[in-house]
C-alpha positions as CSV (number, residue, x, y, z in Angstrom):
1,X,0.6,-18.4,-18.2
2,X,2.2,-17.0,-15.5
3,X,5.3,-17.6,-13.5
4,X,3.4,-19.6,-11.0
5,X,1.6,-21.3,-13.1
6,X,4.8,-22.7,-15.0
7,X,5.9,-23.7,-11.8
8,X,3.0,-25.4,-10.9
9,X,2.7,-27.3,-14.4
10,X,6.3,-28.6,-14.0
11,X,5.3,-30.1,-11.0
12,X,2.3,-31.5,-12.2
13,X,4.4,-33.5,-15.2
14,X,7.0,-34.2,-12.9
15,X,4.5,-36.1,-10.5
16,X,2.7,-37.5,-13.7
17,X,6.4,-39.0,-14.9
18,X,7.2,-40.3,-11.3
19,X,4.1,-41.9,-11.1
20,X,4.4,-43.7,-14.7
21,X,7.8,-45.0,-13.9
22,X,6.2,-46.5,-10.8
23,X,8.9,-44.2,-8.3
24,X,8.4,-43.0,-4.9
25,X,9.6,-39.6,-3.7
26,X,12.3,-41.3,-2.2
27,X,13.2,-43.7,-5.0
28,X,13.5,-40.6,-7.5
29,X,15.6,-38.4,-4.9
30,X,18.1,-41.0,-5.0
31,X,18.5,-41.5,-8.8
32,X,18.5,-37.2,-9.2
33,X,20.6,-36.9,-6.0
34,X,17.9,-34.4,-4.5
35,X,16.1,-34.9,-1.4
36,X,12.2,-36.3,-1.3
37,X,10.9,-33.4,0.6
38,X,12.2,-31.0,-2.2
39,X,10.9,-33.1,-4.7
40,X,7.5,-33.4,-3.2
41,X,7.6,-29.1,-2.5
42,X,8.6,-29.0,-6.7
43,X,5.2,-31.6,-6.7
44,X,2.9,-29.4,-5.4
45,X,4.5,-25.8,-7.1
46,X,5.8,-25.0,-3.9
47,X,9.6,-24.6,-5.2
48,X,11.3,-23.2,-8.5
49,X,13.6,-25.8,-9.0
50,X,16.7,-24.5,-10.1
51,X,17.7,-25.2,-13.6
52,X,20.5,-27.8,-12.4
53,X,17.6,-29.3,-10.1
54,X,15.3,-29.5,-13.2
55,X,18.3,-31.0,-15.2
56,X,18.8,-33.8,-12.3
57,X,15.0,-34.8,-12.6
58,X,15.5,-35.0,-16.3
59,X,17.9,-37.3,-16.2
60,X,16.5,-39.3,-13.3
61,X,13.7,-40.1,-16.3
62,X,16.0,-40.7,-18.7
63,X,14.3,-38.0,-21.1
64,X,15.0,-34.4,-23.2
65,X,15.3,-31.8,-20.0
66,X,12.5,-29.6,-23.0
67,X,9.5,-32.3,-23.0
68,X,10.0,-31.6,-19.1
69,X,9.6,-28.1,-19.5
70,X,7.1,-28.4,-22.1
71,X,9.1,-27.0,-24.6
72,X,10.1,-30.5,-26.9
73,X,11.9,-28.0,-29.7
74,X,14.5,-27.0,-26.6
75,X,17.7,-29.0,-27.9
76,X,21.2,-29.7,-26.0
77,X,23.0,-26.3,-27.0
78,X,19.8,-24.2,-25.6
79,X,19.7,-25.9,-22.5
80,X,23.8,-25.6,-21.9
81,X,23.4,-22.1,-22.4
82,X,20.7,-21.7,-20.0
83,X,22.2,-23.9,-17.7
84,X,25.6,-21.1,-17.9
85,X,23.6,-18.2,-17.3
86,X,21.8,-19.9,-14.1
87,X,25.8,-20.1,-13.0
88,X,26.3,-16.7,-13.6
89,X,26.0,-14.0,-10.5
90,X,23.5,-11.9,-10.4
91,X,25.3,-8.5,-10.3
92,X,27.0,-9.5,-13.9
93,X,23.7,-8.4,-15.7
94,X,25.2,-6.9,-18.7
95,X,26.8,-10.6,-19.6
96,X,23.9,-12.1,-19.0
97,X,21.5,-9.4,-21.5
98,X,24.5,-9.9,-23.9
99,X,23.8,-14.3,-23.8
100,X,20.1,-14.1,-23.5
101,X,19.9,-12.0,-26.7
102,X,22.2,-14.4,-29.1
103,X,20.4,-17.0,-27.7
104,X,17.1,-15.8,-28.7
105,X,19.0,-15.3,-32.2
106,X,19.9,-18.4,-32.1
107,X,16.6,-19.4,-31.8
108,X,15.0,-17.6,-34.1
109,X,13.7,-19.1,-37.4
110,X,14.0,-17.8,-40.5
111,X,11.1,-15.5,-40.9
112,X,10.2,-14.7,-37.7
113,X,11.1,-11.5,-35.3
114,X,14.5,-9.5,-36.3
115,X,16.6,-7.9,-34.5
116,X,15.9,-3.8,-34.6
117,X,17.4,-2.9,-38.3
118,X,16.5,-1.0,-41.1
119,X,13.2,0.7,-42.2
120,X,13.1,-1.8,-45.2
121,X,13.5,-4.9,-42.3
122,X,10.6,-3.4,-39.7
123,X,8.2,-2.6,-43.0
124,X,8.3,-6.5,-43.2
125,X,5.4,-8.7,-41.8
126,X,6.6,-10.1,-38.5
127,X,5.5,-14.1,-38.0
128,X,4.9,-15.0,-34.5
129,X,7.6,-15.9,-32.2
130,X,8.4,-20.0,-31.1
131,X,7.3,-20.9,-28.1
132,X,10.9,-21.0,-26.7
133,X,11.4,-17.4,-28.3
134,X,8.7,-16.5,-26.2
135,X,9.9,-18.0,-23.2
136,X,13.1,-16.8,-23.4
137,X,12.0,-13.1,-24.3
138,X,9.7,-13.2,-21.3
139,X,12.5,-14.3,-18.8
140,X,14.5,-11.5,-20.1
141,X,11.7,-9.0,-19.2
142,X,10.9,-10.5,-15.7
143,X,15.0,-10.7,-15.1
144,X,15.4,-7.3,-16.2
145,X,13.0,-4.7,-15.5
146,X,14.8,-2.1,-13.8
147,X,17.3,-2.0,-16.6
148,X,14.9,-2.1,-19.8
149,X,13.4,0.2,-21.9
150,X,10.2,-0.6,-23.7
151,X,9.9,1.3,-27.3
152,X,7.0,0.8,-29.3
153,X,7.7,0.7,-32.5
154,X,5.4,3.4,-34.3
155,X,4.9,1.4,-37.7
156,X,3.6,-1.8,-35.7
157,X,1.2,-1.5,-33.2
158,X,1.4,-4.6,-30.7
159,X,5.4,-4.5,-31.5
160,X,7.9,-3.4,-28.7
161,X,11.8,-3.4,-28.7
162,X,13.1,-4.4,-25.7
163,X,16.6,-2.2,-25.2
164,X,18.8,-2.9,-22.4
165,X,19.4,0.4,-20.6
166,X,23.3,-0.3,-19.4
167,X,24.3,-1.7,-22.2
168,X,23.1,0.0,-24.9
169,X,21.8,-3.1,-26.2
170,X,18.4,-3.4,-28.2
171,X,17.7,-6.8,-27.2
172,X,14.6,-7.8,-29.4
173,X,11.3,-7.1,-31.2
174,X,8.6,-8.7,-29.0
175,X,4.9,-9.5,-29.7
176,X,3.0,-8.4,-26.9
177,X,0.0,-10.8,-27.1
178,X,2.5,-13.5,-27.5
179,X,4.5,-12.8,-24.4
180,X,3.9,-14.5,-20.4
181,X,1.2,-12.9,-18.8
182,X,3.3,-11.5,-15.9
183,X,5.6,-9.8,-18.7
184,X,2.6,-9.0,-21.2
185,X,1.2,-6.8,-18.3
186,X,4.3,-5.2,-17.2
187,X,5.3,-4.1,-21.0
188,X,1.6,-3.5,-21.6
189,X,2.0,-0.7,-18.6
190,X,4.7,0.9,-20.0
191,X,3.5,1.2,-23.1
192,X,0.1,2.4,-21.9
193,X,2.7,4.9,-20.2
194,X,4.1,5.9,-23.8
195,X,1.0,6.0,-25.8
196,X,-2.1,5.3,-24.1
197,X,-1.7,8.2,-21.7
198,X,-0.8,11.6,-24.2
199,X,0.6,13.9,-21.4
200,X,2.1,10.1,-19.4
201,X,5.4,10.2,-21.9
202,X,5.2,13.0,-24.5
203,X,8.5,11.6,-26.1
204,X,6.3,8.5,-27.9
205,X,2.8,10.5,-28.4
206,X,2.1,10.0,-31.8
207,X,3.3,14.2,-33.0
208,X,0.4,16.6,-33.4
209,X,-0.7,17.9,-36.9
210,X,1.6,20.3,-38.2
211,X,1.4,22.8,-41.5
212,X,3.0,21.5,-44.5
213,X,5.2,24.3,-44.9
214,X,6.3,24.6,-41.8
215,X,6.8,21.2,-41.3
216,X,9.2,20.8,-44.8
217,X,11.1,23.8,-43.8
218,X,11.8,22.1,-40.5
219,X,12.5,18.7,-42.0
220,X,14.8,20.8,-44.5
221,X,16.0,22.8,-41.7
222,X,16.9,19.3,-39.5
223,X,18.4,17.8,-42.6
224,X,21.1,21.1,-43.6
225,X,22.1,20.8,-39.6
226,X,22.9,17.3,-39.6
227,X,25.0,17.7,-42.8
228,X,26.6,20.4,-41.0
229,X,27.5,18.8,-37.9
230,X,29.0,16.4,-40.3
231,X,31.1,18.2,-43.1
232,X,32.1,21.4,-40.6
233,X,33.8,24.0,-41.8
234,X,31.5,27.3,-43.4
235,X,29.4,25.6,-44.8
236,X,28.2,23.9,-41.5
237,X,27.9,27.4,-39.7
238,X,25.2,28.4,-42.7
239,X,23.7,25.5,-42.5
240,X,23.2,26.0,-38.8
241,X,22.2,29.3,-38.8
242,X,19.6,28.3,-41.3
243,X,18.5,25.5,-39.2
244,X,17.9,27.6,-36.2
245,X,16.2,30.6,-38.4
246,X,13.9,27.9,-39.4
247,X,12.8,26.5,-36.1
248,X,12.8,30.4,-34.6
249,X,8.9,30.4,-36.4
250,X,7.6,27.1,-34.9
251,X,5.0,27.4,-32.7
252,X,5.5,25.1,-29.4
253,X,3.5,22.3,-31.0
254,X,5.6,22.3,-34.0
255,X,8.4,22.3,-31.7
256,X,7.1,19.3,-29.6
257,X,5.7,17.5,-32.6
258,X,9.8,17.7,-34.3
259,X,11.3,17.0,-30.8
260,X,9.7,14.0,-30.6
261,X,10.9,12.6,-33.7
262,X,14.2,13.4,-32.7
263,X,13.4,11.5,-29.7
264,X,12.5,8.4,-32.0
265,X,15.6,8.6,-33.7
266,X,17.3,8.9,-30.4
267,X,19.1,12.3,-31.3
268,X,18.2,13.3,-27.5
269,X,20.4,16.2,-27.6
270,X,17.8,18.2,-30.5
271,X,15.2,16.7,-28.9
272,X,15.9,18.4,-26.0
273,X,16.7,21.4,-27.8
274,X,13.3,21.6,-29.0
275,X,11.3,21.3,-26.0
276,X,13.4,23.6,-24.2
277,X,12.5,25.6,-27.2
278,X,8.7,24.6,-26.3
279,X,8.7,25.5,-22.9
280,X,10.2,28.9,-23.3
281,X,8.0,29.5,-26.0
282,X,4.8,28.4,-24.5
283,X,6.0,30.2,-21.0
284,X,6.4,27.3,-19.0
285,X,3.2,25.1,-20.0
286,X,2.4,21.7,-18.8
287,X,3.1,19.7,-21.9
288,X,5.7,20.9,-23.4
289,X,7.1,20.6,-19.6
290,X,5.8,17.1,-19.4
291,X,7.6,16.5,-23.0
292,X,11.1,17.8,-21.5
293,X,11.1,16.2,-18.1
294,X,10.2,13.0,-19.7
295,X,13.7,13.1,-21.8
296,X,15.4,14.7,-18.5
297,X,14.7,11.7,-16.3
298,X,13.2,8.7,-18.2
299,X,15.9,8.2,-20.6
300,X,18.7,11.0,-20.1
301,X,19.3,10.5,-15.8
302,X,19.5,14.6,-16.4
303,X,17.9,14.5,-12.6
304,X,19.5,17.9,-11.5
305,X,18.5,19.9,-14.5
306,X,15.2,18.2,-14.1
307,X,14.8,19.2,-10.7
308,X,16.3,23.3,-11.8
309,X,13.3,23.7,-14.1
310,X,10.4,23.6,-11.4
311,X,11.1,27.2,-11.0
312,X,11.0,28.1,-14.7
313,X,7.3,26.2,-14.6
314,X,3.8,27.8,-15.1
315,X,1.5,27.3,-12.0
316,X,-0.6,25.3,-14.4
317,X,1.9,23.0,-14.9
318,X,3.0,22.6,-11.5
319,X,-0.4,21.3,-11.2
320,X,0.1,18.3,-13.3
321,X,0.5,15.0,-11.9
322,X,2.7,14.0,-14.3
323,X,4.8,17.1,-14.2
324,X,5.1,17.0,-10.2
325,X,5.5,13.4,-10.7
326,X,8.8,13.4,-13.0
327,X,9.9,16.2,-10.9
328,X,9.9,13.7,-7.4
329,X,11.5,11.2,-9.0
330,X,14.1,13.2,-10.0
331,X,14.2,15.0,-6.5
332,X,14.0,11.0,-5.4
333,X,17.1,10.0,-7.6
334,X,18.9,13.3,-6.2
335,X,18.2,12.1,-2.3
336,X,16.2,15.1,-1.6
337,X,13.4,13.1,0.1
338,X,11.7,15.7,1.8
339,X,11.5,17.8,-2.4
340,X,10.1,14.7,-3.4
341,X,7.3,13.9,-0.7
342,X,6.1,17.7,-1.1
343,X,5.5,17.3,-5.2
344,X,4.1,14.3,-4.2
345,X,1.2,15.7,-2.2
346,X,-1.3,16.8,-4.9
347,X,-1.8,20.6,-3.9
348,X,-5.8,21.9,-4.0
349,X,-5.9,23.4,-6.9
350,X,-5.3,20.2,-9.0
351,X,-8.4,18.7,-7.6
352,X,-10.8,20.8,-9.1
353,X,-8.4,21.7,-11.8
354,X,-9.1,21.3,-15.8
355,X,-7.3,19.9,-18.3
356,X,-6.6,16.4,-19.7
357,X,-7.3,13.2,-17.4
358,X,-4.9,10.8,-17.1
359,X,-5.2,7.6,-16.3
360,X,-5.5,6.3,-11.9
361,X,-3.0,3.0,-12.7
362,X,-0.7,4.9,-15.0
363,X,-0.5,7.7,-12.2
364,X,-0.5,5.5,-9.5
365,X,2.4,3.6,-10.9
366,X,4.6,6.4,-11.9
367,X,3.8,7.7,-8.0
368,X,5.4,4.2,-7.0
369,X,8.3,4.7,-9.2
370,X,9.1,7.7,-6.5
371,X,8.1,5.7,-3.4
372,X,10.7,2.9,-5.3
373,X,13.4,5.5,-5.5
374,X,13.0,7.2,-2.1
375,X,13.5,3.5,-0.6
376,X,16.6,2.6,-2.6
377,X,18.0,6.0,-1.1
378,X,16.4,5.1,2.4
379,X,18.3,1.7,2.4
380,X,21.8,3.4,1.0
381,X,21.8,5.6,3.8
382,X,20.6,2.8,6.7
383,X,17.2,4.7,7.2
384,X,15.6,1.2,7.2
385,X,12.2,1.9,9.1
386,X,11.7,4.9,6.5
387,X,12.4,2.9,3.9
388,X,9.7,0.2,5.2
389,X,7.4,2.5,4.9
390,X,8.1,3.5,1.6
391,X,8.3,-0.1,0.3
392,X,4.8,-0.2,1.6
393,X,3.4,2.6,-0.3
394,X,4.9,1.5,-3.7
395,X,3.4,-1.9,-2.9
396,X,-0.1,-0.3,-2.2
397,X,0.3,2.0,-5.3
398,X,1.5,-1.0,-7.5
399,X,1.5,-4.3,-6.1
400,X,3.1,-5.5,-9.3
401,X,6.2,-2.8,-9.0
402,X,9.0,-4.5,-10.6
403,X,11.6,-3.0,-8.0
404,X,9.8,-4.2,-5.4
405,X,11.6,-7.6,-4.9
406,X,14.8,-6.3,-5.6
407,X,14.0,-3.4,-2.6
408,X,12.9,-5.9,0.2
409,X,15.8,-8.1,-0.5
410,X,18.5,-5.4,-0.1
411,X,16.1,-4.1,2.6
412,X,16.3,-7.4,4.3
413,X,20.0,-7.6,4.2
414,X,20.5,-4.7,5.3
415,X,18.6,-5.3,8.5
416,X,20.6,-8.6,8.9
417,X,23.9,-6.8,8.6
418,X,22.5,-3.9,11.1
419,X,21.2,-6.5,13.5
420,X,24.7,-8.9,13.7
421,X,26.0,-7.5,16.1
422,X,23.8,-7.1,19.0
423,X,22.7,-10.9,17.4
424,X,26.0,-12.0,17.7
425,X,26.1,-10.9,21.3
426,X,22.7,-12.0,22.3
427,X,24.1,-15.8,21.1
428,X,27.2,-14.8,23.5
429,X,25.3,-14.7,26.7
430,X,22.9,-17.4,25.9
431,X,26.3,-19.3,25.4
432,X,27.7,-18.7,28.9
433,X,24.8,-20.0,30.7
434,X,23.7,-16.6,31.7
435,X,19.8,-17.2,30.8
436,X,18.4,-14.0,32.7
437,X,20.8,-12.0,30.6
438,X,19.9,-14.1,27.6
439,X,16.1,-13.1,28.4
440,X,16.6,-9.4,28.4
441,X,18.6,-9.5,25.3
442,X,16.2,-11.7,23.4
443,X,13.3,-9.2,24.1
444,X,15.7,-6.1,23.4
445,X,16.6,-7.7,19.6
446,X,13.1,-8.6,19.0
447,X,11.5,-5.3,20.0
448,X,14.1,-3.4,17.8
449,X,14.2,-6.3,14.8
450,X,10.8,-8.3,14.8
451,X,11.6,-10.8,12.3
452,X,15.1,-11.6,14.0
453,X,15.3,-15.6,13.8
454,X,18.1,-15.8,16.0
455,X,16.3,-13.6,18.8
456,X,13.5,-15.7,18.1
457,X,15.7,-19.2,18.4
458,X,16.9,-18.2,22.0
459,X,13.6,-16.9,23.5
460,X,12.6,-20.3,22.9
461,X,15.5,-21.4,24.2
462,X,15.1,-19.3,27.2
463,X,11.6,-20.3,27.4
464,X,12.4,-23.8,26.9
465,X,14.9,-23.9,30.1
466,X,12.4,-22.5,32.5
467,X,10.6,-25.0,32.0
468,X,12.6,-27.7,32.4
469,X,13.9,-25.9,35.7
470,X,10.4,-25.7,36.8
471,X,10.3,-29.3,36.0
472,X,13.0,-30.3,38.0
473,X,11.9,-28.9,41.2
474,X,8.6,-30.4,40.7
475,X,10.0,-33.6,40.6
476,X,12.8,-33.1,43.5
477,X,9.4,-32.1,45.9
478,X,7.4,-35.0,44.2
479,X,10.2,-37.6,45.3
480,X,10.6,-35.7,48.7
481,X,6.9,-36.0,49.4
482,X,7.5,-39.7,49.2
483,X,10.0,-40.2,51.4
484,X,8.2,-38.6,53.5
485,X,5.3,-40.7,52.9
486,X,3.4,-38.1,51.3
487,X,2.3,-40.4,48.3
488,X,-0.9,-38.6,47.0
489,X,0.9,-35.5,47.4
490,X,4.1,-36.9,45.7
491,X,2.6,-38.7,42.7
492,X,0.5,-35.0,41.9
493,X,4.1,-33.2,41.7
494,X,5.8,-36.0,39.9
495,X,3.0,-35.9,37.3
496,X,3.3,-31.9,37.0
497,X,7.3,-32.4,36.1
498,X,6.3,-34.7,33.5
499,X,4.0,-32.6,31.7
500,X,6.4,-29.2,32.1
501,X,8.5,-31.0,30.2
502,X,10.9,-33.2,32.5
503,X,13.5,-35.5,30.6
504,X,16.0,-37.9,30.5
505,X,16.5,-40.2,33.6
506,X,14.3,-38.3,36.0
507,X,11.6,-38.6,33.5
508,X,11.6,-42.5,33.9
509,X,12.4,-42.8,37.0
510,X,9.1,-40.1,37.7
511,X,7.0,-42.5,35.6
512,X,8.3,-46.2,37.1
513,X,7.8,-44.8,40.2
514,X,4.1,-43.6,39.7
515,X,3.3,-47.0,37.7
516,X,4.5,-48.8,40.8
517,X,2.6,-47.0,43.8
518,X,-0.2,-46.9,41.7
519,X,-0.2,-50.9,40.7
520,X,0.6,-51.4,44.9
521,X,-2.8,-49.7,45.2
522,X,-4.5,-51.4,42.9
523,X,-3.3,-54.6,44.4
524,X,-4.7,-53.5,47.8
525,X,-7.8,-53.1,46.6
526,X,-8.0,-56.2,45.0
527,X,-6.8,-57.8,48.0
528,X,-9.6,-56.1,50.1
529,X,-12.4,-57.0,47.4
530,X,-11.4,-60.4,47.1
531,X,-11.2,-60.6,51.3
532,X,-14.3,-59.1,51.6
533,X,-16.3,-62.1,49.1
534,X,-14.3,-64.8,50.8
535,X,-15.8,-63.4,53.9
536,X,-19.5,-63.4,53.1
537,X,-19.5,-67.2,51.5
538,X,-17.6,-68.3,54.8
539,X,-19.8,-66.4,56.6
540,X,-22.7,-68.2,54.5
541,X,-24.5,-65.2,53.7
542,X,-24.6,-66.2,50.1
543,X,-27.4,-64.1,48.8
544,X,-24.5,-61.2,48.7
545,X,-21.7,-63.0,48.1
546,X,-22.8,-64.9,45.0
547,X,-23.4,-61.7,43.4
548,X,-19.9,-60.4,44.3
549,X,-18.3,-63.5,43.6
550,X,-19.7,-63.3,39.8
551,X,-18.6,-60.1,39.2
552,X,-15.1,-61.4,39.7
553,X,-13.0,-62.2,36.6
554,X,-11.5,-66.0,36.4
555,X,-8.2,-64.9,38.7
556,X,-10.2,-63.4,41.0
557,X,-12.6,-66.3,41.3
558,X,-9.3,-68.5,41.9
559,X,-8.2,-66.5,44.9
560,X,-11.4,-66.6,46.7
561,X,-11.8,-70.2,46.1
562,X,-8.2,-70.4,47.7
563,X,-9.5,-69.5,50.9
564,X,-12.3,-71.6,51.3
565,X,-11.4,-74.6,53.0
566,X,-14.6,-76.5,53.4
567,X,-16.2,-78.3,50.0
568,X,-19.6,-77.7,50.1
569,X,-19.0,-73.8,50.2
570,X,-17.3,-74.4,47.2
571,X,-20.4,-76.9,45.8
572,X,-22.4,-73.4,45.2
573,X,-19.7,-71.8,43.9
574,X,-19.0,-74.6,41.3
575,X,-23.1,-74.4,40.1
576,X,-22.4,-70.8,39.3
577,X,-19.3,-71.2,37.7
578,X,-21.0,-73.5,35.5
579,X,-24.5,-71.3,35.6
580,X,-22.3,-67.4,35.3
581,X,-19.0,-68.0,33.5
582,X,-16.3,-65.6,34.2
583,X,-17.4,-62.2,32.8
584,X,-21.1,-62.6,32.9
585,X,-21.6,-59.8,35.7
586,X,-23.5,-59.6,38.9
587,X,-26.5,-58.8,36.9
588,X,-26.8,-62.9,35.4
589,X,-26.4,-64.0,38.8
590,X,-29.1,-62.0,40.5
591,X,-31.4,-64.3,37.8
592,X,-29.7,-67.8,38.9
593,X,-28.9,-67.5,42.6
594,X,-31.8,-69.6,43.1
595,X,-31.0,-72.3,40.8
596,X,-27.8,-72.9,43.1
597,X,-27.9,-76.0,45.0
598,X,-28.1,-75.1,48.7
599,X,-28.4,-71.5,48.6
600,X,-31.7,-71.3,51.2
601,X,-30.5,-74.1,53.2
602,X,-26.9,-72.2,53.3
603,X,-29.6,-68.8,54.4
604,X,-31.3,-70.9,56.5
605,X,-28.2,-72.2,58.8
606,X,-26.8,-68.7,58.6
């Protein structure tokens, strides 16, 4: 699973417990002292609670914080120290490697993967890890990338040891199938880097045939000069001298194949010895190059004597992507950006150049390494655009660069810190009323910092206040065009200042004022239609005034029958009362009119 899917099944249970306990979001904020729109973003995998979040919801349940997690075998000693190191800062990462590792001793059961050791302990089968080991050893990864080193282990394929870069620390044997998916991949990458790939890391190729003489008089050779080193004296100057007459007749393989067992014993200093050795020997070529600038800058920082050896290179080698790549990063590492960019552009020969293929994802990743590096440099020296752009093209190369978070965070604080000032005088002038000012500054930080919030916060400010201004005049014309007597024009302007956003008192008083001329008008016309119906029946012209007077609703009916002071005009009005109810409609009447009593002899007198 990866990250996001944890996330999202944590969510999932937490909803399915909330629900089972018969809780609202509300209900279970109050008992974990969280707030229900948190909760319901940790609901839907929106959030990664924090472990003191997760911890809260726990006890809000009343159950084991690990049956939350999914991980029952978590017991109250795990969780406190996982709960300490999601206390501890995060520039205190040597601490932290130091707690994660005797925790996943801790954890360990009898039996299952050891710590690096003896020969005797790796030749042992290795049982797969608990599912917390796993957990645990997969957070360390994802925590920790920039500062681990990935070592296959050359007796156990699928085996890594994770070593902790800073501190020296080997941290644990990990199963690669059993590990997250996010860290499977990423360790899977740098091993494909090591192994996979022959010229991608020389140091872990598996070392090339070599003849058995030569190759016991080396391993005698290796063995006199450590026992020199260590008893000193005469005897150590012979053995020396031996040692080195013995290497003198290895051929550049030999001396790669010996250099990279050194390597694996992490004697770095013969190691390098011998591929020096190589490289002279083979007049510059591309692997034993490869093989020496891998020690240089993968796992020695040696970046300036990388960087001196692009002159003592074959032209064949300076073709090699790998070889120009180790050589950039190194240039990166040194802040000589413009060194870097040049070995990164893949001169013409390369394209139609022989020689081993190596693979587009390994290349393209150690290519973002550079782009990585070149933007941590960018951002120290406050070229912030430049290193935009660089972030860019490591995310293109490798979306899944683990630097890359780590780079658009500083990258991001560094823009805030750059952009304070003219933000903290931008909130100045808005402050002081000065709103033209404001305007100009707004659209100065924003054109120079696009994802400035505060620039953003006062142009909608800004924005905001021109249109209540605009409001306001509206409405001081609006009630000026009715004292004047203006009211057609005046109730148009006082409904523009409602919708351009006019508040407060004016607001209502804008609104009382329109419901008020417009219920007079509607009153006048009522007045007039129930006028012009009285008229007709006292005129006796039923045949349009029945009609008229049945369209009416019951009030209306009441006020025309008001004004009718002789009874037998109201005689036909009661028939259709009684014939066309209120709220029949004309169209009834038009049916019944001559089933009224007197309506032809009312026609007739008329």
């Amino acid at each position: 699973m990866t990250i996001h899917e944890h996330i999202l099944a944590l969510g999932r249970e937490i909803r399915r417990r909330r629900k089972a306990h018969g809780l609202t979001l509300d209900q279970l904020g109050e008992a974990a002292g969280l707030t229900p729109n948190y909760l319901g973003n940790i609901e839907a995998g929106q959030r990664d609670p924090s472990l003191s979040s997760i911890i809260r919801i726990a006890m809000a349940f009343d159950s084991p914080i690990g049956e939350l997690l999914g991980m029952p075998e978590m017991g109250a000693n795990s969780i406190e120290a996982a709960r300490l190191l999601s206390m501890l800062p995060d520039e205190v990462s040597v601490p932290i490697v130091t707690a994660l590792r005797a925790l996943v001793e801790v954890l360990r059961p009898r039996g299952s993967l050891r710590p690096p050791g003896s020969l005797r302990e790796r030749d042992k089968p290795r049982s797969a890890p608990t599912d917390t080991e796993r957990r645990l050893q997969s957070m360390l990864i994802a925590r920790f990338q920039e500062d681990i080193d990935v070592r296959p282990e050359p007796r156990e394929p699928g085996v890594v040891t994770l070593v902790h870069r800073p501190s020296g620390l080997d941290a644990c044997h990990a199963l690669i199938a059993e590990l997250d998916d996010d860290a499977r991949s990423w360790v899977q990458q740098r091993v494909d880097l090591a192994s996979n790939e022959p010229s991608a890391s020389p140091l872990d190729a598996p070392p090339p045939p070599v003849r058995a003489k030569a190759g016991a008089a080396a391993d005698a050779a290796s063995d006199d000069n450590h026992n020199g080193g260590e008893n000193g004296g005469e005897n150590g100057g012979e053995n020396g001298g031996e040692s080195a007459a013995s290497e003198s007749s290895l051929s550049p393989a030999e001396l790669l194949s010996k250099g990279r067992e050194a390597a694996l014993e992490f004697d770095f200093d013969t190691a390098r010895a011998r591929f020096e050795a190589a490289l002279d020997r083979s007049s510059g070529a591309a692997t034993a190059a490869s093989a020496l600038l891998s020690l240089l800058v993968d796992h020695l920082a040696a970046d300036e004597d990388a960087i001196a050896l692009e002159g003592k290179l074959s032209q064949g080698a300076l073709r090699d992507p790998l070889v120009r790549a180790l050589l950039a990063l190194a240039a990166a590492r040194r802040k000589e950006r413009q060194r870097a960019l040049r070995l990164l552009k893949e001169p013409g020969a390369a394209r139609g150049s022989s020689g081993p293929s190596r693979g587009a994802e390994a290349q393209r990743a150690r290519t973002a390494d550079v782009y990585a590096e070149l933007a941590r440099g960018s951002i120290d020296e406050g070229r912030l655009d430049e290193a935009s752009q660089d972030i860019a093209r490591a995310r293109e190369l490798a979306p899944a660069h683990p630097a890359l978070l780590g780079l658009s965070d500083a990258l991001a604080k560094r823009r805030a810190a750059e952009r304070e000032p003219a933000e903290a005088e931008l909130s100045r002038v808005f402050a002081s009323g000065d709103v033209d000012g404001a305007e100009r500054g707004a659209r100065e930080v924003l054109a120079r910092w696009a994802d400035s919030e505060v620039g953003r916060r006062i142009a909608r400010a800004v924005e905001e206040h021109r249109r209540r201004a605009q409001a306001e005049e509206l409405w001081a014309a609006g009630r000026a065009a009715l004292d004047a007597g203006q009211t057609t024009a005046g109730i148009a302007l006082l409904r523009r200042s409602l919708v351009s956003g006019l508040r407060g008192e004016d607001a209502a008083w804008a609104e009382q004022r329109i419901a008020a001329i417009e219920g007079e008008a509607r009153a006048r016309e009522e007045q007039a239609r129930f006028g012009e119906v009285r008229g007709l029946i006292l005129a006796g012209d039923l045949g349009r005034a029945l009609p008229a007077y049945a369209a009416l609703d019951a009030r209306g009916r009441h006020i025309v029958r008001e004004g009718i002071p002789a009874p037998r005009r109201t005689d036909a009005l009661d028939a259709l009362d009684a014939l066309a109810p209120p709220g029949a409609g004309a169209g009834a009447t038009d049916r019944r009119a001559a089933q009224v009593p007197g309506q032809g002899r009312e026609r007739r007198e008329h």
